[in-house]
C-alpha positions in Angstrom: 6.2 5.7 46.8 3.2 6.7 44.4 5.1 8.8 41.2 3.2 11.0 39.1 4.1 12.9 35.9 2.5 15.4 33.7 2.4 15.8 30.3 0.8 17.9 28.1 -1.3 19.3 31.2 -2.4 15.5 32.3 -1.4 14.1 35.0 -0.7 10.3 35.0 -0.2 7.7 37.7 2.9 5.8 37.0 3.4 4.0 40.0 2.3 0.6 39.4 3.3 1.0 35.2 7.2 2.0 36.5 7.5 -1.7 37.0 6.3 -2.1 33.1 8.3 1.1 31.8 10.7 -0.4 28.8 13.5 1.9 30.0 13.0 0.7 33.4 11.7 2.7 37.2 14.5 4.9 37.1 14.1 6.7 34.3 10.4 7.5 35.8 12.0 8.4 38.7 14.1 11.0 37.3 11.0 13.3 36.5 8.5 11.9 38.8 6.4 15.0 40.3 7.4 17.2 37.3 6.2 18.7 34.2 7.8 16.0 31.6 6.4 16.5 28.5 9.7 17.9 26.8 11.3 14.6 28.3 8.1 11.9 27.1 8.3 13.8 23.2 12.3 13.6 23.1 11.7 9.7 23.9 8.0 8.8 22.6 5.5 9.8 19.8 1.7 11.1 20.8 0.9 7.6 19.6 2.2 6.2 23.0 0.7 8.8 25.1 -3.2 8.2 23.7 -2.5 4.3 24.4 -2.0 4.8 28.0 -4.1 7.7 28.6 -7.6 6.4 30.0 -5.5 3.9 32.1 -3.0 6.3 33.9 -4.7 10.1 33.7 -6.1 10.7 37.0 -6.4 14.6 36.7 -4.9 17.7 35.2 -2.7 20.4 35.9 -4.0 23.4 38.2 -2.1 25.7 35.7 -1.6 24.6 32.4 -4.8 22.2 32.4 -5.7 21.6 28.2 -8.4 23.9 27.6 -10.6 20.8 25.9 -10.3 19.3 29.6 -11.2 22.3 31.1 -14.2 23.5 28.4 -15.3 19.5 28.7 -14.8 18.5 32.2 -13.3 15.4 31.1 -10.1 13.5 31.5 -10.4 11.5 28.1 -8.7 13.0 25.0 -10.8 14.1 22.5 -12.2 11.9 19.5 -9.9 13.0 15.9 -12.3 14.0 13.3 -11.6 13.1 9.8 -10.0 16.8 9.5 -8.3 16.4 12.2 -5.9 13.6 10.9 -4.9 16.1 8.2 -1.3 17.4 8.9 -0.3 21.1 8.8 3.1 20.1 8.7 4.8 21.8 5.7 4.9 19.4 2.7 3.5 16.6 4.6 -0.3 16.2 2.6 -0.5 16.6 -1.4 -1.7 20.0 -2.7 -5.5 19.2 -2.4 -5.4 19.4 1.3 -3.0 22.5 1.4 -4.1 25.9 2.9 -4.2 28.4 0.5 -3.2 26.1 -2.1 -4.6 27.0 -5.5 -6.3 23.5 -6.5 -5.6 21.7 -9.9 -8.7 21.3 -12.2 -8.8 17.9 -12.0 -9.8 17.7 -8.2 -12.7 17.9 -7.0 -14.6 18.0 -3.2 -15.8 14.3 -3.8 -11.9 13.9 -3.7 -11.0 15.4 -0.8 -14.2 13.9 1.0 -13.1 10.5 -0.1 -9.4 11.2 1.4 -10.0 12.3 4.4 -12.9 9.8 5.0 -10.4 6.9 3.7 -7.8 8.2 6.1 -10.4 8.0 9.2 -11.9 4.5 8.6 -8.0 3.0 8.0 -6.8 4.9 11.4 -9.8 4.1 13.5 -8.4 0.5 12.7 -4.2 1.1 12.9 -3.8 -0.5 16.1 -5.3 -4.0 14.9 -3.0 -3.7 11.4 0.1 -3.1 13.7 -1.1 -6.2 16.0 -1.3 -8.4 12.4 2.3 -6.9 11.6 4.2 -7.4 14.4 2.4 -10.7 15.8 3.8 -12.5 12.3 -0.1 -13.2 11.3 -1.3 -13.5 8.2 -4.7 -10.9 7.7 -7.8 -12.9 8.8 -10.7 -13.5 6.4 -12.9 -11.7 9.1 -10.9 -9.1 8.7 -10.5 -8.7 4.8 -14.8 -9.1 5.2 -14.7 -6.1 7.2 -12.5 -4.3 5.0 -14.6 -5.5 1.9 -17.8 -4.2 3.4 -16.2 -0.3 3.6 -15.5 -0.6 0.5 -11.7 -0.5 0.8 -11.2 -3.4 -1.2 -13.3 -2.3 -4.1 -11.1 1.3 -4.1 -8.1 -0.3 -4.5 -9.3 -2.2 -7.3 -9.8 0.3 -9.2 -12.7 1.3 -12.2 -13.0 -1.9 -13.6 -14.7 -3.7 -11.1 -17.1 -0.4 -10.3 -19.8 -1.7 -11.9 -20.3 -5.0 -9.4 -19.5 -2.6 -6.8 -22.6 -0.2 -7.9 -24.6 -3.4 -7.3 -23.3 -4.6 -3.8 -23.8 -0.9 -3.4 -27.2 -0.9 -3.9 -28.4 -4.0 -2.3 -26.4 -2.8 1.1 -23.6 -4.7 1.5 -20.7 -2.3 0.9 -20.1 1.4 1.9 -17.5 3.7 0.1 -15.2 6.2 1.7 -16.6 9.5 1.6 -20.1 8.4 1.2 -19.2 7.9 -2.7 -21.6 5.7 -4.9 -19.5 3.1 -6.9 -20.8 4.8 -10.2 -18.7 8.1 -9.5 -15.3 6.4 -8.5 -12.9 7.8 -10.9 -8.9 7.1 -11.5 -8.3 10.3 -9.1 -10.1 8.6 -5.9 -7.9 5.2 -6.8 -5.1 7.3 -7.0 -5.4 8.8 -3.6 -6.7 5.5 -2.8 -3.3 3.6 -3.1 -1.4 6.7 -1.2 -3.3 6.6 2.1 -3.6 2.9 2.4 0.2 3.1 2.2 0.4 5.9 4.6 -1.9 4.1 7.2 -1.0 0.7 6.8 2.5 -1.3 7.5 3.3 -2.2 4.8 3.2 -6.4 4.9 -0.7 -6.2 6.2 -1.0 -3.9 3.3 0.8 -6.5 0.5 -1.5 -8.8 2.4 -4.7 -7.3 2.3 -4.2 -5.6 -1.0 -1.0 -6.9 -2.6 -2.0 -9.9 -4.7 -5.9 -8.8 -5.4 -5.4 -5.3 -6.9 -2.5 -6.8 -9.4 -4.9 -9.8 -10.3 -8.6 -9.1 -9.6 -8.8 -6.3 -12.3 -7.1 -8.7 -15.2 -10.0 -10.9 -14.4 -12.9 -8.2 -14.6 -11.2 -7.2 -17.9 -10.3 -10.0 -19.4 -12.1 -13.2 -18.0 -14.5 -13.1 -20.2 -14.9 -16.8 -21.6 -16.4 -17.7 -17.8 -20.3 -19.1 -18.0 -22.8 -16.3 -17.9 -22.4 -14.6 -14.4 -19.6 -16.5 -13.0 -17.1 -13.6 -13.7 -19.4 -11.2 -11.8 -19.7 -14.1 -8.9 -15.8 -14.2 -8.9 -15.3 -10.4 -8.6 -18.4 -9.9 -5.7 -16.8 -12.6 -3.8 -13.3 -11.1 -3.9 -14.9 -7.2 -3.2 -16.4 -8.8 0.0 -13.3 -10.4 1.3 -14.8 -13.7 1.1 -12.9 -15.0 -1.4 -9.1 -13.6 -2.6 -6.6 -13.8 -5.7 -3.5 -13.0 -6.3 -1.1 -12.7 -9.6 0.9 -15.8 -10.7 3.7 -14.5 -13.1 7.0 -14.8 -11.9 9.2 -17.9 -11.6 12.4 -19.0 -10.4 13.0 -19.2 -13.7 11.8 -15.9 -15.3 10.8 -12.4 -13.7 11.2 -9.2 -15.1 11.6 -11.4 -18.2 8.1 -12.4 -18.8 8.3 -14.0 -22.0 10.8 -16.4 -20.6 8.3 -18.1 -18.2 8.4 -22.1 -18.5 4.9 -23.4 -16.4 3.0 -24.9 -19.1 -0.4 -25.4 -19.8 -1.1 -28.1 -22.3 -4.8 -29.3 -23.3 -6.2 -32.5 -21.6 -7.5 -35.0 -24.7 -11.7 -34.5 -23.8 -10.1 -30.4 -24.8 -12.3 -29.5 -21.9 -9.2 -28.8 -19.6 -6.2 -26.9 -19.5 -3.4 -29.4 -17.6 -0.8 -26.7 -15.9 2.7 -28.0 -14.7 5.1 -25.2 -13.3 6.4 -23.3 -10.2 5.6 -19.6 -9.4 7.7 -17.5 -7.0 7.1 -14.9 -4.6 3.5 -14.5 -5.2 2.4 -12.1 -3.1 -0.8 -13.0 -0.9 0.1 -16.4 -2.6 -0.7 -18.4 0.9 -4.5 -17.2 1.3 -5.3 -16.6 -2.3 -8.2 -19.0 -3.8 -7.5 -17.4 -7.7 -4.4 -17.2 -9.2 -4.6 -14.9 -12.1 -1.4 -17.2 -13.8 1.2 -16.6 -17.0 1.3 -19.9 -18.8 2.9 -21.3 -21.8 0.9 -23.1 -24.0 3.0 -21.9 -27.4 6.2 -21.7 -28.8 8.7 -19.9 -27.3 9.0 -16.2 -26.1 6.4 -13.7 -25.5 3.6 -15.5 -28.6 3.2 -18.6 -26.9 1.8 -17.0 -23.6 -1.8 -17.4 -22.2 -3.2 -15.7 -19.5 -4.7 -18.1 -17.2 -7.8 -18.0 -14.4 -6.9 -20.9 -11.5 -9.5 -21.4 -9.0 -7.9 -23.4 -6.6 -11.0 -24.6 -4.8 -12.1 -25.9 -7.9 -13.0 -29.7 -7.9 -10.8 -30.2 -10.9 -8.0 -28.2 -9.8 -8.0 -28.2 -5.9 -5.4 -31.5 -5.8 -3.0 -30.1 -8.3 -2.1 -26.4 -6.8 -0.5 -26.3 -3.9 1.3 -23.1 -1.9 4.3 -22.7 0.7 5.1 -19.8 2.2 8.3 -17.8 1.5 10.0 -15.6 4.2 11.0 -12.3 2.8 12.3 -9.0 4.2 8.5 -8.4 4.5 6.4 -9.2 7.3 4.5 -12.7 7.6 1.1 -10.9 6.8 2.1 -10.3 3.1 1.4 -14.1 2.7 4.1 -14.4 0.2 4.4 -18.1 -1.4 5.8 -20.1 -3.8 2.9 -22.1 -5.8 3.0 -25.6 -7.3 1.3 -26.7 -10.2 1.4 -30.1 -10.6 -1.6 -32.1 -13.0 -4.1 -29.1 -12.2 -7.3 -29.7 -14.4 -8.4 -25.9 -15.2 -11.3 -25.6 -17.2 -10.6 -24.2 -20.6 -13.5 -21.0 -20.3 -11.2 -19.9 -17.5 -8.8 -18.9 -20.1 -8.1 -15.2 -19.8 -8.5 -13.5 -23.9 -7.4 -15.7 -27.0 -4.8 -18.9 -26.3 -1.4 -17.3 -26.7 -2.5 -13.9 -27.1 -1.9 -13.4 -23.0 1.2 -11.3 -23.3 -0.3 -8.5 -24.6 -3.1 -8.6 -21.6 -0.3 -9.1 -19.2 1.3 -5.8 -20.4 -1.7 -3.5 -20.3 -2.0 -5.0 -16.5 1.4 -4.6 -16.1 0.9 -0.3 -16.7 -1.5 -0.8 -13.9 0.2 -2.4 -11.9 3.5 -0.4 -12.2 1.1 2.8 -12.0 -0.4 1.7 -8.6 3.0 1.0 -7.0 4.1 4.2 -7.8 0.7 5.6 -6.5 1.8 3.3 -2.9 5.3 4.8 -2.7 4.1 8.7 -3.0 1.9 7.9 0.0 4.9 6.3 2.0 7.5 8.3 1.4 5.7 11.6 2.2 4.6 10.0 5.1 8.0 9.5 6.4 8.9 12.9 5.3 6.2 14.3 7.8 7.5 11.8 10.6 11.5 13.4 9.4 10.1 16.7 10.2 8.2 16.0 13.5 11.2 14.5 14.5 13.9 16.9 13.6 12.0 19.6 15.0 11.3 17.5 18.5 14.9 16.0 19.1 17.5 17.9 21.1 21.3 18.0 20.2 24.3 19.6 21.2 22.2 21.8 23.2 19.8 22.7 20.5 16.9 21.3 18.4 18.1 19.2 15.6 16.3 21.3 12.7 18.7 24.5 13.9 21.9 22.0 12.1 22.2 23.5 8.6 22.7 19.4 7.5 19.5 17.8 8.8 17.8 21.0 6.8 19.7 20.5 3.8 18.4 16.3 4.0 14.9 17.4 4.1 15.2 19.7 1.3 16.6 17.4 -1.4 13.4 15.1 0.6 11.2 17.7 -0.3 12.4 18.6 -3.3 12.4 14.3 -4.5 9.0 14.1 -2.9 7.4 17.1 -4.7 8.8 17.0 -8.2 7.5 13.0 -8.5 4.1 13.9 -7.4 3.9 16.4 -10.2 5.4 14.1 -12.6 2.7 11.2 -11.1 -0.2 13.1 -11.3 1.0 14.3 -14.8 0.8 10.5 -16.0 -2.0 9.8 -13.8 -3.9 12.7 -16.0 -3.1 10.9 -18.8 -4.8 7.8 -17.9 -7.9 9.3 -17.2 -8.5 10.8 -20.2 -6.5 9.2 -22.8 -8.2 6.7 -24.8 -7.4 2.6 -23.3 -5.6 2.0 -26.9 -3.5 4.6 -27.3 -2.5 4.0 -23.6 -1.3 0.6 -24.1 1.2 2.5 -27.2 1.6 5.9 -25.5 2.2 5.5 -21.9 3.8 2.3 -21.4 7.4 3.9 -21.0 6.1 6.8 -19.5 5.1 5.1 -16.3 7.6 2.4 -16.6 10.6 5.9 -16.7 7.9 6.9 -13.5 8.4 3.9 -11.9 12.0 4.1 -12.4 11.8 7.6 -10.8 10.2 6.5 -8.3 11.8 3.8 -6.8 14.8 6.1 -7.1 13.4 8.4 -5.2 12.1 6.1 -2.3 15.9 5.0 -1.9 17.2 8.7 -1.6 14.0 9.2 0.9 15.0 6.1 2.9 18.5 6.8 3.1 17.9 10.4 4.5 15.3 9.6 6.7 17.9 7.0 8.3 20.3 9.6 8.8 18.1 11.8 10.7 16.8 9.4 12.8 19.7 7.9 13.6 19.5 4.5 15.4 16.1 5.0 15.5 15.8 4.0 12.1 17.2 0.6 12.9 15.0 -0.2 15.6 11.3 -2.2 15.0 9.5 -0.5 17.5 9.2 3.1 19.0 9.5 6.4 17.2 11.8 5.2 14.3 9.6 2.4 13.6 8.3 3.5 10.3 11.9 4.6 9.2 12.9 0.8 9.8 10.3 -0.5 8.0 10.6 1.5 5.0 14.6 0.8 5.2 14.3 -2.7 5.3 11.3 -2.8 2.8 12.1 -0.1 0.1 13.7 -2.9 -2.2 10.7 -4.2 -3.1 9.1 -1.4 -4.7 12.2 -1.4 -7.0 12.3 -5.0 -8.0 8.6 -6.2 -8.1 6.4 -5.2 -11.1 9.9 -4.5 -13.2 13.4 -4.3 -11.9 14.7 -0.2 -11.9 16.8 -1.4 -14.8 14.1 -3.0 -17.0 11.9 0.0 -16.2 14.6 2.4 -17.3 15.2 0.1 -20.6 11.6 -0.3 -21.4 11.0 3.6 -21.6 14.0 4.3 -23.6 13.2 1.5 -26.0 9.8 2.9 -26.4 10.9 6.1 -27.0 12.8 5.3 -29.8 9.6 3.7 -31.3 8.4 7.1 -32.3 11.8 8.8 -32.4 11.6 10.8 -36.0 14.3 9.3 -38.3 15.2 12.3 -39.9 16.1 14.0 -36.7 19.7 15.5 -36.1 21.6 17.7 -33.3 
């Protein structure tokens, strides 16, 4: 018997996909020849619907038919346009993208443009970044060369390495969202940058694609400045193009948050042409596929003044027989490419020492604001994502005979949601003001525990987010695939956020001590 169900004002053919259905014939069955769309949304998001369309439509509705079918004369849904990704769910988009939204003075049209354009190239691709993340592959070179020529790797990398992307900019080889020249990026664009890539992207193709390069790659456009003539430039092209990759070496089995405790050592060969590094790193994100390891060594006395900050090219003749990488399996998906890495007799060359011989520290810490900056940046794009997705859902699922929004406790959840989610992106892109126009210097005094307290906040706030967003979705949120997928993700994944780049507590320390740097002595209650 041929079964047929509509939805939306499509008709679809399920006769020969019953026998494929996840929850089996029967449940097909039950509202074959009907009007099912309030049955497919209470059970499946759009997402579903749009895979399966151009196989199963075969016609539309005689009342009820979608007007663009109609106006058209086509069964295929239309093509989203850049504005058409943009939600008008309440609180689901930052205020630049709001209706009637008064906008700040420090956006612009070139960042909108850049957002929306960002958000189009990442979604046009979602379904291969879900294949990576579910199929337990790490992200292909091909693929990273693909990314590298739209310019997302250079956007996530941020303003120091602008000036080689101007270049491949001009001599064709890389695009930029929003038809943006290189020379124009600006912090705002990285900012909004680092929240849609997080939005779009599950998160352990993300760590994968993005993880290890845009915590290592601008510590060597900054600081790797003892290289030959050009070979710095060589190293950041290569890594903007996908064809080569780094990651960040720093933490050990030994030492994390505590930095100045790290033990791989770096001692000089006797020709004093070489560096000879000995240690172990740990969960080293894109640690497998990386060919530079931007790398904390010791090659001082103890604590934070005997630190160096260390280039390793692991393809180098001198050094290829010495490193050596084995993947680590974390709560995060294979893609992330997370690794321990071994150091044993690797020659480096000593111009591939990053600043002054155990001056590294200090280099490590003005990375570090970065680095804790751009997490934060990551977690406001996730978090209001799954807020939109709490919403959708709470105003799609059906309880007790009525929508699950009408119970005074699921809108009391996504209120103290809202209210998390909005007061942190005024206190980010407070700090992120800061950064764009205070001078570097000061920065490395000034802001330090400002955006170690917003990381703090942050991660704090992700946990609240997670936890509520479980609740709503109920066992959704523990299931891998379907509409709670995000939910699970973020649930099982949150944890990082809060550990790597600084523990909550370290972060929390770190601004307090800071603050008391410049607390007035003579100050009294």
């Amino acid at each position: 018997t041929n079964m047929y169900v509509a939805v939306d004002g499509y008709v679809y053919d399920v006769t020969k996909f019953a026998a494929l259905h996840p929850g089996g014939k029967a449940v097909l069955r039950m509202v074959a020849g009907q009007d099912a769309t309030k049955e497919f949304y209470a059970l499946h998001s759009r997402e579903v619907l749009e895979k399966y369309h151009k196989k199963l439509c075969v016609g539309v509705l005689a009342k009820g038919a979608p007007a663009v079918a109609v106006a058209q004369g086509t069964l295929e849904l239309p093509d989203k346009s850049a504005e058409d990704l943009v939600s008008m769910v309440p609180y689901a988009e930052i205020p630049l993208l709001r209706l009637g939204w008064a906008r700040q003075p420090w956006w612009t049209d070139s960042h909108r443009e850049f957002l929306v354009s960002m958000r189009k190239i990442l979604a046009d691709m979602s379904s291969e970044f879900f294949a990576i993340e579910k199929g337990g592959e790490y992200v292909t070179s091909e693929l990273q060369q693909r990314l590298g020529a739209l310019g997302i790797l250079a956007v996530m990398n941020g303003i120091s390495v602008m000036g080689v992307a101007q270049r491949l900019h001009e001599e064709g080889k890389l695009t930029m969202p929003g038809g943006l020249e290189p020379k124009h990026f600006d912090l705002w664009h990285e900012y909004v940058a680092n929240q849609e890539l997080a939005r779009s992207v599950p998160v352990g193709v993300r760590n994968g694609i993005s993880g290890g390069m845009a915590i290592s790659l601008p510590a060597i456009a900054q600081f790797a400045n003892n290289l030959p003539s050009g070979q710095k430039d060589f190293i950041v092209e290569a890594i903007l193009l996908g064809t080569k990759r780094s990651c960040l070496a720093i933490s050990e089995p030994h030492a994390g948050s505590d930095v100045a405790k790290i033990v791989t050592v770096a001692k000089k060969s006797k020709c004093g042409r070489y560096y000879i590094v000995n240690g172990i790193k740990k969960w080293i994100t894109a640690g497998m596929n990386a060919d530079f390891f931007s790398t904390a060594v010791r090659t001082g006395g103890k604590d934070h003044g005997g630190i160096s900050f260390l280039l390793i090219d692991k393809n180098h003749p001198m050094t290829a027989k010495g490193v050596s990488v084995k993947h680590i399996k974390t709560s995060d998906a294979m893609a992330a490419a997370t690794a321990w890495v071994y150091f044993d007799d690797a020659y480096v060359p000593v111009e591939n020492l990053m600043g002054k011989e155990n001056g590294g520290f200090k280099l490590m810490m003005a990375n570090f604001n970065h680095e804790r900056w751009l997490i934060c940046a990551g977690c406001m794009g996730g978090i209001r994502g799954i807020l939109q997705e709490c919403f959708l859902w709470a105003q799609q699922r059906e309880v007790f005979g009525q929508k699950l929004i009408k119970q005074a406790v699921i809108r009391h959840k996504l209120g103290r949601m809202i209210a998390g989610v909005e007061a942190l992106e005024g206190y980010m892109e407070s700090i992120t003001y800061q950064m764009a126009n205070m001078d570097p210097m000061a920065q490395m005094i000034q802001l330090g525990g400002a955006i170690a307290i917003l990381k703090y906040q942050t991660t704090r706030t992700m946990t609240m987010i997670s936890d509520e967003a479980c609740q709503i979705f109920g066992g959704r949120a523990l299931t891998a695939s379907g509409m709670g997928k995000n939910v699970e993700t973020i649930q099982r994944t949150f944890k990082f956020a809060s550990i790597l780049g600084g523990s909550e507590e370290i972060m929390a320390d770190l601004g307090v001590r800071q603050a008391l740097m410049t607390f007035p002595p003579d100050a009294k209650l």
